[in-house]
N, C-alpha and C positions, 0 to 999 in steps of 0.2 A: 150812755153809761160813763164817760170821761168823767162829766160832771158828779157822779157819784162817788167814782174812785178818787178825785179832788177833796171835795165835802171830809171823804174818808182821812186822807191824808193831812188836810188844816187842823183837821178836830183832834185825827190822833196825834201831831206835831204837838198841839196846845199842850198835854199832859207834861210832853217833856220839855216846853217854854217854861213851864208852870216850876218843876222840878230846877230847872239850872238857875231862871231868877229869885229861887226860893234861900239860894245860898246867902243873899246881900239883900233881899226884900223879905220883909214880916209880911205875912197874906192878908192883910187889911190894904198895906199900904200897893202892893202890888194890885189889888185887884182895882184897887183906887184908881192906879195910872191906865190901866187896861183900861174900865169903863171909860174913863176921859179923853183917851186917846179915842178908841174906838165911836163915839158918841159925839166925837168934834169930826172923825170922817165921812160918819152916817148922816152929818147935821152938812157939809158941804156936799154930798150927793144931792142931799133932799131938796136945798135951795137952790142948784142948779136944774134941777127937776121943776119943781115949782114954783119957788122963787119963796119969798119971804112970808107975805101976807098966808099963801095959802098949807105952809109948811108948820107954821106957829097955830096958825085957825084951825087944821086939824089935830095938833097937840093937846090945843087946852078944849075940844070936844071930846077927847078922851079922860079928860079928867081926872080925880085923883087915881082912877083905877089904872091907867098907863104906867103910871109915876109907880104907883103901889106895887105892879106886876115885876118890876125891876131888883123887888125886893126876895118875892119867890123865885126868879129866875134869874137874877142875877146876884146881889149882893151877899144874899147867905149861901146858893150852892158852890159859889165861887170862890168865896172866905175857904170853906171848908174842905176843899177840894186844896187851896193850896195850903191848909194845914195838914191834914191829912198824906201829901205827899212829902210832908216833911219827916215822915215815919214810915211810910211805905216806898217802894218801887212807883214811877211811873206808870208802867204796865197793871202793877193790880188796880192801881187808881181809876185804871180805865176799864178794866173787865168789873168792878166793882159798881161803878157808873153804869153799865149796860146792865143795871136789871132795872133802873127808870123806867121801861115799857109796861115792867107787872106790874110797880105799884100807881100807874095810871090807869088801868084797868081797875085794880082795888079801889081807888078813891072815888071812879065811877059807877062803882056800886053802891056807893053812900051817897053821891050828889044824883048818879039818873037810877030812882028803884025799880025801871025794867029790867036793870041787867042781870042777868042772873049765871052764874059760874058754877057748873058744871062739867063731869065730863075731860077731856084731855085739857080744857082751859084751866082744870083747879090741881088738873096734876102736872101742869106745865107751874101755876104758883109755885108749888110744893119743891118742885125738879129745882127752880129758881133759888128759892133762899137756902135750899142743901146746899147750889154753889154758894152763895154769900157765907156760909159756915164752913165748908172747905175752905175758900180762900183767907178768909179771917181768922179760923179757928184752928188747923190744924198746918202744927208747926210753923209759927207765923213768922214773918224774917222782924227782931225789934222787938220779939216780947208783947208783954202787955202792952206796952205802948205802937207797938205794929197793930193788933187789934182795935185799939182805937185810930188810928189812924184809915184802916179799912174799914169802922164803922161810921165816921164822919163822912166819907163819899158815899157811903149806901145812906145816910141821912140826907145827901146833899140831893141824891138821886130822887129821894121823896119830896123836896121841895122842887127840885124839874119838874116832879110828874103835878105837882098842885100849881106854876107857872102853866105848864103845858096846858090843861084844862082851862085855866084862867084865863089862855091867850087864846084857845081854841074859840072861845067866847066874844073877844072884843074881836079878833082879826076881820070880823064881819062888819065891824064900824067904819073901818079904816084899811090903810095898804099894811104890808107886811114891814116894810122897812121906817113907816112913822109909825108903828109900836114900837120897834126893836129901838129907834132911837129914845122915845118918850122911855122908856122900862131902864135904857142904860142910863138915862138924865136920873129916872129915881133912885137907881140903884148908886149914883155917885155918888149923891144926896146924903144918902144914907153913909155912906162910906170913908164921905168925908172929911169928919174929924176924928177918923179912928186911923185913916190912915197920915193924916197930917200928922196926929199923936206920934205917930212909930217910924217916921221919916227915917233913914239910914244915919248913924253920924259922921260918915266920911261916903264920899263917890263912890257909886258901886264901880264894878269893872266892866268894862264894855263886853262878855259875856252875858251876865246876869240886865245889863242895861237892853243888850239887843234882845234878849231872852223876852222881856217887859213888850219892846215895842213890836216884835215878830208877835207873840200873842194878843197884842192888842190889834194889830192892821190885816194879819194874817188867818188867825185863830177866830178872830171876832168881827170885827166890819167887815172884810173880802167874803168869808163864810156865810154873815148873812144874807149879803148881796146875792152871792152865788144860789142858799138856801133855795130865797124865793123864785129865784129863778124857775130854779128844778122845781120847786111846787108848779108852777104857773106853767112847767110844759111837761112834766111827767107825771106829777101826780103824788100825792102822800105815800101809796103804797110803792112806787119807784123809791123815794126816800128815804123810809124806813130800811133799806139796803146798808144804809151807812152804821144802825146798829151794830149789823155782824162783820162789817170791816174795819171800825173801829178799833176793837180794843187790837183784830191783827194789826193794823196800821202801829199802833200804839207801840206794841211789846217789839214791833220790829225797830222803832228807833229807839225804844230801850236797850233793847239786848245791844246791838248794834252801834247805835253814839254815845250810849252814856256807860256803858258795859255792864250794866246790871244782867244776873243771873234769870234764867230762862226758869223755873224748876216746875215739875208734876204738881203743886198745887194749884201753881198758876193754870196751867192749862188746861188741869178735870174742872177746876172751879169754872175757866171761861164757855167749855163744853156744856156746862151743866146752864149755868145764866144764860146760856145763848140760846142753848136746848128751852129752857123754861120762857124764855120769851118769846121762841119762834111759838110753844103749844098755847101760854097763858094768854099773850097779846091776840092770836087769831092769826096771827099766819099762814097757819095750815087752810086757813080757809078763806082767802085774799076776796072772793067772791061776795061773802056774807059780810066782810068788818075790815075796816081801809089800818095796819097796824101805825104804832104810833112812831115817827121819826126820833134818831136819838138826840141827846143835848148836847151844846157845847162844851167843854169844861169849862 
């Protein structure tokens, strides 16, 4: 369990990496440095693992679908996620983030037509997006623009859950940590003249700069290291633990380091999305259906 309460704490740090580098970085350009950072640590793991020849040879067997997956799982929920907290709290950003598990379910009723949703699973749905409307909708911290802000990480949440699926697919080709680095290569790819474009025009401050490099080596390469790990000796349904300590991780070092306010819609909203993905995802029934782990930010 250490390595779950870890997992917990990297994932919910990132929110508020995310949030302090956001004061001196535009979120193109930030998530820019992130992928590169983190995709040049994943890329020195991998060759001391394997070494060269057999590191690149299973890169380009993954093909453009490696490179592409970077783009659902990395480059868009990431952009948005650090737009998004530039109008919200860190904390809602993350309880917002935690309903990823239902619309993975959802999308797997359109890509597998066995599943069928019934039952506490479709009142777990329902329980779910009540929270995403309590937290967005009522009395929102920012206005209109706090609502978009919390509707961007619940969009961001829907492109995790279309990586997720996506990855769930290829991981059978390859290891875990030569996708995650082939997906950060694509997603950098992509990233990269948007975050060239929007460069800072003076030095940031070595807050917002350590902010960058803690979410990239901390938040993102150590995370995934550690991720697979926990796959490979406890299992998906051990994992999926880090959903519901998440956003507490989260709101703890909001409230706490950055002193953002604690309030009642944060916490009925994270009760409700927590609630709607322990019924929607299958938790309740860990026997029948393995639930899905959360995302990074």
């Amino acid at each position: 369990m250490i390595y779950i309460g870890l997992l917990a704490a990297f994932w919910g740090a990132s929110y508020m990496f995310i949030k302090v580098a956001g004061r001196a970085f535009e979120p193109a350009t930030m998530m820019m440095l992130r992928l590169a950072i983190a995709f040049s640590l994943l890329l020195v793991v991998l060759l001391a693992q394997r070494g060269w020849h057999s590191t690149f040879g299973d890169m380009r067997a993954l093909g453009w679908e490696g490179f592409a997956l970077g783009i659902a799982n990395g480059a868009i929920p990431f952009t948005l996620i650090a737009w998004g907290e530039r109008h919200i709290d860190s904390g809602v950003a993350a309880i917002a983030n935690a309903s990823m598990p239902i619309f993975v379910v959802l999308l797997a009723i359109r890509f597998k037509p066995s599943e069928t949703v019934r039952g506490l699973r479709l009142v777990g749905f329902l329980v779910g997006l009540v929270g995403v409307g309590v937290l967005a909708g009522v009395h929102p911290q920012g206005g209109w623009w706090g609502v978009a802000g919390t509707l961007a990480v619940v969009v961001a949440s829907i492109s995790y859950a279309v990586g997720s699926l996506w990855g769930q697919r290829l991981i059978h080709r390859t290891s875990g940590l030569v996708l995650s680095a082939s997906s950060m290569l694509g997603g950098l790819l992509v990233l990269l003249p948007f975050g060239l474009a929007q460069l800072p025009s003076a030095v940031p401050g070595w807050k917002a700069t350590g902010s960058v490099i803690a979410l990239a080596v901390i938040g993102t390469a150590l995370a995934q290291i550690l991720l697979y790990r926990v796959l490979r000796s406890d299992g998906a349904a051990r994992v999926s633990l880090v959903t519901y300590l998440l956003p507490v991780t989260a709101l703890f070092y909001g409230v706490v380091l950055l002193g953002e306010p604690l309030t009642w819609e944060e916490l009925a909203g994270m009760a409700l999305i927590l609630g709607g993905v322990a019924l929607g995802s299958g938790a309740v029934r860990l026997q029948r259906r393995e639930p899905v782990a959360a995302p990074s930010p």
